[in-house]
PADO-993694 format. One record per residue: residue in three letters; y negated, x, z negated of N, C-alpha, C in turn. Coordinates in steps of 0.1 Angstrom, whole numbers, plus 5000, padded with zeros to 4 digits. Layout:
// residues N
ALAYXZYXZYXZ ...
// end
This chain:
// residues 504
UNK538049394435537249474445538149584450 UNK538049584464538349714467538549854465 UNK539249954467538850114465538050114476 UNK537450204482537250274496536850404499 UNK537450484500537050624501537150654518 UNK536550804518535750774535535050894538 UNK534850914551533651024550532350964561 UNK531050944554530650844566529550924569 UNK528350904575527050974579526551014570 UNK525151064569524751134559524251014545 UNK525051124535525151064520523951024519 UNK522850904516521850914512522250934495 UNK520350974487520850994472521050874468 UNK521050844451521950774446520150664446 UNK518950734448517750644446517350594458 UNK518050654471517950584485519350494486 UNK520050524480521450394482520850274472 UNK520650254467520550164455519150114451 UNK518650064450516550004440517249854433 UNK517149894424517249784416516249694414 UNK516949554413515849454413514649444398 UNK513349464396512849474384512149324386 UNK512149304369511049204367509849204368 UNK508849114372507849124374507049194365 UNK507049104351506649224335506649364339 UNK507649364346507949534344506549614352 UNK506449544364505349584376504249534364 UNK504049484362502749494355502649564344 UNK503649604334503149704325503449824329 UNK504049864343504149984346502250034351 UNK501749924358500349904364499349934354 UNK500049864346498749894335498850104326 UNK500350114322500850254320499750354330 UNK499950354344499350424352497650394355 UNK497250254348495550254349494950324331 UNK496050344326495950414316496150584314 UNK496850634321496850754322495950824332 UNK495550704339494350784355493350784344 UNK492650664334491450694326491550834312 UNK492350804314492951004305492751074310 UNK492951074320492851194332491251194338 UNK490651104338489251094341488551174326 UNK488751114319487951174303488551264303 UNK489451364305489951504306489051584313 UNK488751554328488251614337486851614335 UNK486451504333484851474329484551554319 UNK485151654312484951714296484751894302 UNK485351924317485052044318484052024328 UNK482952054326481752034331480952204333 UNK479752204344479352314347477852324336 UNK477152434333476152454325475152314329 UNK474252264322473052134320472252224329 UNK471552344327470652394336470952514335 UNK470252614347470052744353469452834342 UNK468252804332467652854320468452864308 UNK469852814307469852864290471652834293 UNK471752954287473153004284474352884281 UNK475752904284476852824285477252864273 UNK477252774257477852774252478952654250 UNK480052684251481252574252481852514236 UNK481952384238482752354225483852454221 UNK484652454235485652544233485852704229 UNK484752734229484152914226485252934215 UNK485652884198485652934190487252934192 UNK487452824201489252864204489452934212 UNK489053004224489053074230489153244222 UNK487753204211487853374201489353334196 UNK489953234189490953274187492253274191 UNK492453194203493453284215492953414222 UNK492153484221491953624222492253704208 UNK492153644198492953744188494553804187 UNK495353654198496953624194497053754211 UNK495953804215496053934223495654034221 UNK495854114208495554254204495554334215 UNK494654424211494354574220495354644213 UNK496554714221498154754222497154964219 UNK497154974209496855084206498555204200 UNK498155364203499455444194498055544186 UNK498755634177498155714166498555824174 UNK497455944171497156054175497356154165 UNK497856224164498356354154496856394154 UNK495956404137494856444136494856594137 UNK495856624130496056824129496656844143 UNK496856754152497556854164496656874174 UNK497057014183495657034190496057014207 UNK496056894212496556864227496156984235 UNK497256954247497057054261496856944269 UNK496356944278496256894290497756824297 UNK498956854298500356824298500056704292 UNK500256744276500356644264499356534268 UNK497956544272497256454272497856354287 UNK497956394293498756324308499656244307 UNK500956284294501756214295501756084288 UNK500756124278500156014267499255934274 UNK498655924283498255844295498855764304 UNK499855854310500855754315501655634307 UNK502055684296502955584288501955464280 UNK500655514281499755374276498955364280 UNK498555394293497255324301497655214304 UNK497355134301497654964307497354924324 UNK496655044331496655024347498055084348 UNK498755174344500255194352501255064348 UNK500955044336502054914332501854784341 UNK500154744350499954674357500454674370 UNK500454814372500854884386502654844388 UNK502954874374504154854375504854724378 UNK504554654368504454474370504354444381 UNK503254444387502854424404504154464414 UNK504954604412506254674423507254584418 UNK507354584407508554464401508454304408 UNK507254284407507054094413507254094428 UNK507054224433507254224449508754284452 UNK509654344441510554324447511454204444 UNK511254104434511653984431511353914442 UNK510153924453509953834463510653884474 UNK510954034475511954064484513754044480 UNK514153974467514653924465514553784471 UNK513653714468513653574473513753544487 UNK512953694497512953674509514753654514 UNK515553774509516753764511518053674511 UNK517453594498518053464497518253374505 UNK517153394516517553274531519153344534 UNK519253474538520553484541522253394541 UNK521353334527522653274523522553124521 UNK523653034520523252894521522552864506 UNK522152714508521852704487522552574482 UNK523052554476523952464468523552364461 UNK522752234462522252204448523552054444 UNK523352044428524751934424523351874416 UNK523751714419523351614409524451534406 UNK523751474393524551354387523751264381 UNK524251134388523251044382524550914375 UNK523550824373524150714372523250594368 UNK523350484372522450354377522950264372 UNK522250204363522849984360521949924362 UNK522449854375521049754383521449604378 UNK521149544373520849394368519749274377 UNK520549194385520049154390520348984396 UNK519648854398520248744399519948724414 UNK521548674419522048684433522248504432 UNK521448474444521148354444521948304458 UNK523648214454524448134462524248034461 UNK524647914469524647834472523347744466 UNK523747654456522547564450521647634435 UNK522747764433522447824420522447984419 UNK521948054408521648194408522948214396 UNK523148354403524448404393523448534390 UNK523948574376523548724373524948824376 UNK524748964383525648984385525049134381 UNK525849274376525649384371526449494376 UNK526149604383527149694393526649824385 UNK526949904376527150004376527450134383 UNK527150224386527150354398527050454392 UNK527850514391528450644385528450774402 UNK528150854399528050944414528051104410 UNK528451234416528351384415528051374429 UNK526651434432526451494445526551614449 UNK526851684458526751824461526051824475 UNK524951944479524551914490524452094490 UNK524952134504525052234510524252264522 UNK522952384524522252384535522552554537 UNK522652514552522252634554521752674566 UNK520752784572520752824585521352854593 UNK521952824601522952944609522053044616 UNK521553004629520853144633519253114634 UNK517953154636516653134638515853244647 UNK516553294652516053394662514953514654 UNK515553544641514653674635513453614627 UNK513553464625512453414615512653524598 UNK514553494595513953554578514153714583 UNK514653724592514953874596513153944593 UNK512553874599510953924602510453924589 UNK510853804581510053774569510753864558 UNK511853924558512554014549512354134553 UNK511654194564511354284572509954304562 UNK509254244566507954204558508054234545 UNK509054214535508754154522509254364516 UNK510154414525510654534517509554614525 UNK508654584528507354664535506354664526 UNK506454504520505454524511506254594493 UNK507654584495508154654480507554814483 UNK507754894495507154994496505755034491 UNK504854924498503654954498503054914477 UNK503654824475503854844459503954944449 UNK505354994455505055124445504955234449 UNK504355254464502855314463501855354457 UNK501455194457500355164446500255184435 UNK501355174431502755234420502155394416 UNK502455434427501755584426500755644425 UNK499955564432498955584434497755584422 UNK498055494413497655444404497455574391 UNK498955654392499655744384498255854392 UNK498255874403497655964408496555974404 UNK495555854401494055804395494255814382 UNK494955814372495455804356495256004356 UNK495756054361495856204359494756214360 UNK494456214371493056264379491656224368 UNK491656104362490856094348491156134340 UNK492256174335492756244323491956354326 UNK492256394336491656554339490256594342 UNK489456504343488056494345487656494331 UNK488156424322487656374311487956474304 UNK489256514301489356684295488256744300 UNK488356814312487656914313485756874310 UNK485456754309484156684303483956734294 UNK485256704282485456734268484956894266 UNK486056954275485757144273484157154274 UNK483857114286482657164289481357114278 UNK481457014274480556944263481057074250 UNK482557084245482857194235482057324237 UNK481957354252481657504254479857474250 UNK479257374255478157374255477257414242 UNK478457354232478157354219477857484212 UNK478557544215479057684209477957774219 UNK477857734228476657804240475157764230 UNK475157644224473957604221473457634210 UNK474657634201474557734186474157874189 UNK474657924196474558054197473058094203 UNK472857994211471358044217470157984202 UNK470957944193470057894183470157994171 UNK470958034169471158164166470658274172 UNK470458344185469158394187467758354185 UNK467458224182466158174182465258224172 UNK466458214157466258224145466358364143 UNK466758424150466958584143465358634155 UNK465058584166463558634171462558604158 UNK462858464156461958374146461758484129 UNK462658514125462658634110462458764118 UNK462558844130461758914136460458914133 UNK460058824142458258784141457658784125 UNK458558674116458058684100458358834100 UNK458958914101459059004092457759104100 UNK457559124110456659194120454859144116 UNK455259004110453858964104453658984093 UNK454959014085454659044071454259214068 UNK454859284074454359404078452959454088 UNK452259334091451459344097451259434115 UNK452059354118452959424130452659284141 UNK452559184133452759094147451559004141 UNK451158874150450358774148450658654147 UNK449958564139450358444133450658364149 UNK450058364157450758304176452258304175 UNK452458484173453858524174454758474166 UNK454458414156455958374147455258214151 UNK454558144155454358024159455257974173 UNK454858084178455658064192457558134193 UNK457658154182458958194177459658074168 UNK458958004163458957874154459657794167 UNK458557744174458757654190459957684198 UNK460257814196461957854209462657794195 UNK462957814181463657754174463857634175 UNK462757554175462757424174463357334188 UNK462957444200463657404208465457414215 UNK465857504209467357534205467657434196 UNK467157384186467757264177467557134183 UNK466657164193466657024198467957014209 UNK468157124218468657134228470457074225 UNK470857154206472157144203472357044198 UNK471256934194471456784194471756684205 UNK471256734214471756674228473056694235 UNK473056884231474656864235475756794223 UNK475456784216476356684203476456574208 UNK475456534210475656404219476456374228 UNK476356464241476856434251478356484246 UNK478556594237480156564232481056464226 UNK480156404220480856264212481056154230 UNK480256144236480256074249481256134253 UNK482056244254483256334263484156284257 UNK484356274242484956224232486056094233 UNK484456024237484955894236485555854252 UNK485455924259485955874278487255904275 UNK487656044274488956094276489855974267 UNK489055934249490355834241490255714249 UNK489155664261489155554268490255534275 UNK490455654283491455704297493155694289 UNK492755704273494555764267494455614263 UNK493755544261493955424259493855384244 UNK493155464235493055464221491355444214 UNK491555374205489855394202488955494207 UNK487755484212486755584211486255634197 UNK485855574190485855634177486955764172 UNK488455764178489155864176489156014175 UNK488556124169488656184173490156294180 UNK490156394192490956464199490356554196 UNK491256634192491456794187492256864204 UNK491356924212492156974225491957164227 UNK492757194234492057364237490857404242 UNK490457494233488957514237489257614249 UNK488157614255488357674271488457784271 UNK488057894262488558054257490058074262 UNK491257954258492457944255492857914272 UNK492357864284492757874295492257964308 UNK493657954315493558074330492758004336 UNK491458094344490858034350491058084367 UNK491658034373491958094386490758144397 UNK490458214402489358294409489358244426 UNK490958184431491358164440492058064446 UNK492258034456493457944461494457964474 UNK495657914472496157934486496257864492 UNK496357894510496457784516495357764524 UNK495457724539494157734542493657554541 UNK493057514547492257364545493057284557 UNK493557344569494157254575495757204566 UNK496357304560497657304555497357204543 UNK496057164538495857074526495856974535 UNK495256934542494856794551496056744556 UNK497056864559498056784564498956744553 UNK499156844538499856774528499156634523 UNK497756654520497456504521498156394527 UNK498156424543498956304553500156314548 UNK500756374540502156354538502556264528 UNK501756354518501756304501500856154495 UNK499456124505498656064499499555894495 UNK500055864486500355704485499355604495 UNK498655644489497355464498497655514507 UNK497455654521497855604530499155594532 UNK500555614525501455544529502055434524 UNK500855364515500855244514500655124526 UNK499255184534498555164544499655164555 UNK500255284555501555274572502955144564 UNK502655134552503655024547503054874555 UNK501754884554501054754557501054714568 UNK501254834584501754804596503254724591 UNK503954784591505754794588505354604585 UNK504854624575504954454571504354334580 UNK503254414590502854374600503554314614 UNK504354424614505454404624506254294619 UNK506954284604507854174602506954044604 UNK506154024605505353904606505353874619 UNK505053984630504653944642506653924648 UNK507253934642508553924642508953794640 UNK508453694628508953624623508153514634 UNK506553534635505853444645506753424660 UNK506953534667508053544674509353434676 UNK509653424669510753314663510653194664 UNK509353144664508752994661508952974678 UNK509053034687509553024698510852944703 UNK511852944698513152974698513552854687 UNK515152804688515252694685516152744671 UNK515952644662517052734644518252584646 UNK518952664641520552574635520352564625 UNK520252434619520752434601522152314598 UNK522952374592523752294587523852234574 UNK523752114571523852034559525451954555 UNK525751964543526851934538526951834525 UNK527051704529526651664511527851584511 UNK528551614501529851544499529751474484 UNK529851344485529451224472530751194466 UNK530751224454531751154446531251044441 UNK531850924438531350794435532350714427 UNK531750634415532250484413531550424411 UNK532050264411531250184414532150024403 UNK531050024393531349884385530949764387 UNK531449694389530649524393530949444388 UNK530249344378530749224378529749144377 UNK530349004377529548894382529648784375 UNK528948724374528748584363530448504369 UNK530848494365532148374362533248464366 UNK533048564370533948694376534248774365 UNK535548834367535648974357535449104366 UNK535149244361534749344364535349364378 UNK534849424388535549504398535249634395 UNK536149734405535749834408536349904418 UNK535650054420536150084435535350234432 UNK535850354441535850484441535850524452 UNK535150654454535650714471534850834473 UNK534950894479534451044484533750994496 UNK532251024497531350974506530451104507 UNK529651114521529051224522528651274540 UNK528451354539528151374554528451464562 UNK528351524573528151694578527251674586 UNK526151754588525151724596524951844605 UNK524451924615523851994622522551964633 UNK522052024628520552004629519852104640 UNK519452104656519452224661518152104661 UNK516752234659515852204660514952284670 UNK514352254676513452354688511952254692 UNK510852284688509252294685508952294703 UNK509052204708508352164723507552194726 UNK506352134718504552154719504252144701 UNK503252194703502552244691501252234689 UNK500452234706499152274706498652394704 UNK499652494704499052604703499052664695 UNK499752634680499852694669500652774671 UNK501952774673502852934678501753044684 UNK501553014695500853134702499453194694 UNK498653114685497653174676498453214664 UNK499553184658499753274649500353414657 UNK500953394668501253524668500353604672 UNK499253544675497953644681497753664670 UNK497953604657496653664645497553744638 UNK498853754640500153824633499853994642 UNK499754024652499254094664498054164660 UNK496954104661496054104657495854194642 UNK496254144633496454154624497254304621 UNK498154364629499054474629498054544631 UNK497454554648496654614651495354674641 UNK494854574636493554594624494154724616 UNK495754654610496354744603496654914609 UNK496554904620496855024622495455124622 UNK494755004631493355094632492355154614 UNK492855054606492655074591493355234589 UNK494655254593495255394590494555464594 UNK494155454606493155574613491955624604 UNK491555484599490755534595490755574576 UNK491555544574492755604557492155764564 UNK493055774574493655964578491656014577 UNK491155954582489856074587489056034573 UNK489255964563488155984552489456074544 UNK490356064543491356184537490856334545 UNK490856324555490756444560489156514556 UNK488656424553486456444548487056504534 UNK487856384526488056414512488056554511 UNK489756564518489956714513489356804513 UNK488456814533487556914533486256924520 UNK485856804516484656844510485456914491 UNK486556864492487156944484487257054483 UNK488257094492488157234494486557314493 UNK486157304501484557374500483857344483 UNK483957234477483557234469484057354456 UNK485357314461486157424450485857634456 UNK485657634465485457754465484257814468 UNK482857674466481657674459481457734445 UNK482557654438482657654428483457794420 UNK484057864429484657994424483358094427 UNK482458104436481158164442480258164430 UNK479958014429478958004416480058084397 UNK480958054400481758144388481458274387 UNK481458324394481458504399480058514394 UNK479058404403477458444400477058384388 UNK477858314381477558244362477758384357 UNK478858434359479058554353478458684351 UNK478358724361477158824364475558794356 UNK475558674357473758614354474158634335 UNK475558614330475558604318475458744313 UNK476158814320475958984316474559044314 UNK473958974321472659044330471459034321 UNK471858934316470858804306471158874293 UNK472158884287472758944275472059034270 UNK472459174285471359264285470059304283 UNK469659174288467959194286467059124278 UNK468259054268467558994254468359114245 UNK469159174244469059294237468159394239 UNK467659414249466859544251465059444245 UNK465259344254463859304247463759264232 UNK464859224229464359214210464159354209 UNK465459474210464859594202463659654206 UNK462959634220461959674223460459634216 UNK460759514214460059414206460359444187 UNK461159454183461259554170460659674169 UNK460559764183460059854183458159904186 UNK458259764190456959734190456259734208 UNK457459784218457359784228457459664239 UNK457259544235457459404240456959324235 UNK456059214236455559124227456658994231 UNK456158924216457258824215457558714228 UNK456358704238456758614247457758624258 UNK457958774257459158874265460258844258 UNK460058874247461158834241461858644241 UNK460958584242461358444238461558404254 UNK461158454262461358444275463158454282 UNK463258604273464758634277465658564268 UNK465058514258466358474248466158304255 UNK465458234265465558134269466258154283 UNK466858254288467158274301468458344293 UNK468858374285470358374277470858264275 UNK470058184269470258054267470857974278 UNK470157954291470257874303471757954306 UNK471858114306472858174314474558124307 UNK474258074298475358084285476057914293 UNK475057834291475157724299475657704313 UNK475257784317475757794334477357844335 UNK477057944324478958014325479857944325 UNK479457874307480557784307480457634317 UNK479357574321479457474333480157554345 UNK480157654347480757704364482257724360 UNK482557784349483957774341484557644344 UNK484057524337484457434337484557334349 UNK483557364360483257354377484757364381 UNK485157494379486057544388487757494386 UNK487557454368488757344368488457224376 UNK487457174371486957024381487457014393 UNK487257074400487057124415488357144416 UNK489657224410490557254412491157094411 UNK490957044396491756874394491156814407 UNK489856814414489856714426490656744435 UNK490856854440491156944454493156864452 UNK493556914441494956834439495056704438 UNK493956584435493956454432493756414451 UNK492556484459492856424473493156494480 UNK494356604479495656604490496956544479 UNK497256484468498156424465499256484456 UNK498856644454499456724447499756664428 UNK499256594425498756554412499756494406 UNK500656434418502256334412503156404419 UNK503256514425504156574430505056664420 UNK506556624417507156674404507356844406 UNK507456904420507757004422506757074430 UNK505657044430504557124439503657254432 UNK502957304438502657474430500957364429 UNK500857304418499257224416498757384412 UNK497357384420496457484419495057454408 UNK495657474397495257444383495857544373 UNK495257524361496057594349497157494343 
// end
């Protein structure tokens, strides 16, 4: 047999050059192979089924594997120094490094820029190499008789594509794809921005549940010293069995009051180790609020916040990301207009074995393969070009009017921030005052009432309006951090490495 080497039209592969002839056997146990794997696949499918009825709960065979592929996913917990006593810093950073929403946040910027990876890859041609090789057995029927004859095929293919130009198709869609890497880690940020902003609510929960405590002891502590008052005023014959009854009742209601706030402490307790990402059962040792600057003030007037907001806020410059990506789209739609070049290259290495009943082997070799250019241009469509690019259009637009409306609930935010926070310095000043005032006049009424100048319901009166005043201080105390962590959470101050955050 001949050599022949050559360069001819396009290489088909080695399973479009060649089908070898099969025995019949073959087609029928291939028939039967495939009426056996469709009925697998039927009894597969038939086995995930929806609940029997609307009245009684979905218990699955599969339930107990399920519990234990949820075991081989532990809850990713770290240890907390029991003797150490966190700051607010410390608690932040220990948030960020194990909240499982930033590591998600993160994940998510990473897969979008691997896609803006991918988008970029049109840039360049792509390369793919196979290797096969084929022994077709088959009887070639001459003259009065069948010969068996067997050709072996040995082949390396290489096929080369590429675009040459498309009038801005990947240009639009890579345009696109670094719009959306922006708007990722963004979100990125954004995320970080919501992680603080809980850390910091949840602290200052924590303080204010601590302060409550010590507000509630202490007003139970006045309860009990009116209460041995009254005994001692009845033991001396000075007071009336009412009076140490109704002295008994402000007791009992101070003990009840400091069970509730125990409560709601362990509830502060357990948010803040939610937010760090550690058991609730844990306890956190943090500064008690004695230990922090409580600022009286702020600078800056409310427009100069609204507009750092528009600067700093991520979502909305996530949101002006989502035009940007808008436009690569109405870019790439654009394109479907216009005619693309693609050039294909597949160059075949080949041999080729044959022989034949009464024959000895042949063979033959050669470089086969193709060049192709391909100018393709979309005539009629029905109208698919022109509605994607109305919905690409469309679609920007939405996106933009969406900003507008990002900018004016930012701009509500802040304001109702701001006001809130210098609500909250107003009511401080007047917690304050009300605590002095209060102090005052359960001293003057117990000793007046020792003195025999007050009866006890004056007295249990003031030491219940000590009580409430003690409560308010430290809630307006704790208000005014609140208020300060919101006011920097929605103008964006909260991830900013170098900003003056108006906080302690």
């Amino acid at each position: 047999m001949a050599n022949n080497t050559g360069v001819q039209g396009i290489a088909p592969t080695a399973i479009q050059r060649r089908r070898p002839h099969l025995d019949p056997s073959v087609h029928i146990r291939a028939m039967r192979l495939a009426l056996l794997l469709t009925l697998l696949l039927a009894e597969c499918s038939s086995a995930q089924k929806a609940p029997v009825s609307p009245d009684r709960p979905w218990h699955p065979a599969q339930a107990s594997q399920f519990a234990l592929d949820l075991q081989k996913h532990p809850q990713e917990s770290f240890r907390l120094d029991a003797g150490k006593t966190y700051d607010l810093a410390e608690l932040v950073d220990l948030a960020e490094q194990h909240n499982p929403e930033t590591r998600v946040a993160w994940q998510n910027a990473k897969a979008q820029a691997a896609a803006l990876g991918v988008a970029k890859s049109e840039l360049y041609p792509t390369i793919a190499a196979a290797a096969s090789s084929l022994t077709d057995r088959s009887q070639a029927y001459l003259a009065t008789r069948f010969y068996r004859q067997t050709i072996q095929d040995f082949e390396v293919a290489l096929e080369l594509n590429y675009t040459i130009f498309d009038f801005g198709a990947r240009g639009g869609r890579i345009d696109a794809a670094k719009a959306e890497v922006l708007a990722a880690n963004f979100a990125f940020n954004d995320t970080h921005r919501r992680v603080i902003y809980q850390v910091e609510q949840a602290y200052y929960q924590l303080l204010n549940a601590a302060g409550q405590e010590q507000a509630a002891r202490a007003s139970l502590s006045n309860a009990q010293a009116v209460e041995q008052a009254a005994e001692d005023r009845l033991n001396n014959g000075l007071a009336t069995l009412p009076d140490v009854l109704e002295a008994r009742s402000a007791t009992a209601q101070a003990e009840y009051e400091l069970q509730a706030v125990l409560g709601a402490e362990e509830i502060a307790q357990g948010n803040l180790a939610t937010v760090l990402s550690v058991s609730p059962t844990v306890a956190i040792r943090v500064q008690p609020l004695n230990e922090l600057r409580i600022p009286d003030s702020v600078s800056g007037s409310v427009d100069d916040a609204i507009g750092r907001a528009f600067e700093q806020r991520p979502d909305l410059l996530a949101q002006l990301s989502e035009i940007r990506a808008s436009n690569g789209r109405i870019k790439e739609a654009r394109s479907a207009y216009y005619p693309s070049l693609n050039l294909n290259v597949a160059p075949v290495a080949q041999a080729l074995y044959g022989l034949q009943q009464t024959y000895p082997w042949g063979y033959t070799a050669g470089l086969n393969g193709g060049l192709h250019l391909n100018l393709t241009w979309t005539v009629f469509d029905g109208g698919a070009r022109r509605n994607k690019l109305a919905e690409a259009q469309a679609n920007a637009q939405s996106a933009e009017a969406q900003l507008k409306v990002e900018r004016d609930a930012i701009a509500d935010e802040v304001w109702t921030a701001y006001s809130n926070l210098h609500t909250a310095f107003r009511q401080r000043q007047a917690a304050t005052a009300l605590l002095e005032a209060s102090s005052k006049s359960y001293d003057a009424a117990l000793e007046s009432y020792n003195y025999g100048l007050r009866n006890l319901l004056d007295v249990t009166a003031a030491q219940r309006t000590l009580a409430q005043a003690r409560s308010t201080d430290i809630l307006a105390r704790t208000q005014v951090l609140a208020a300060l962590s919101d006011f920097a959470f929605r103008t964006g101050d909260l991830i900013q490495p170098n900003a003056n955050r108006p906080g302690p």
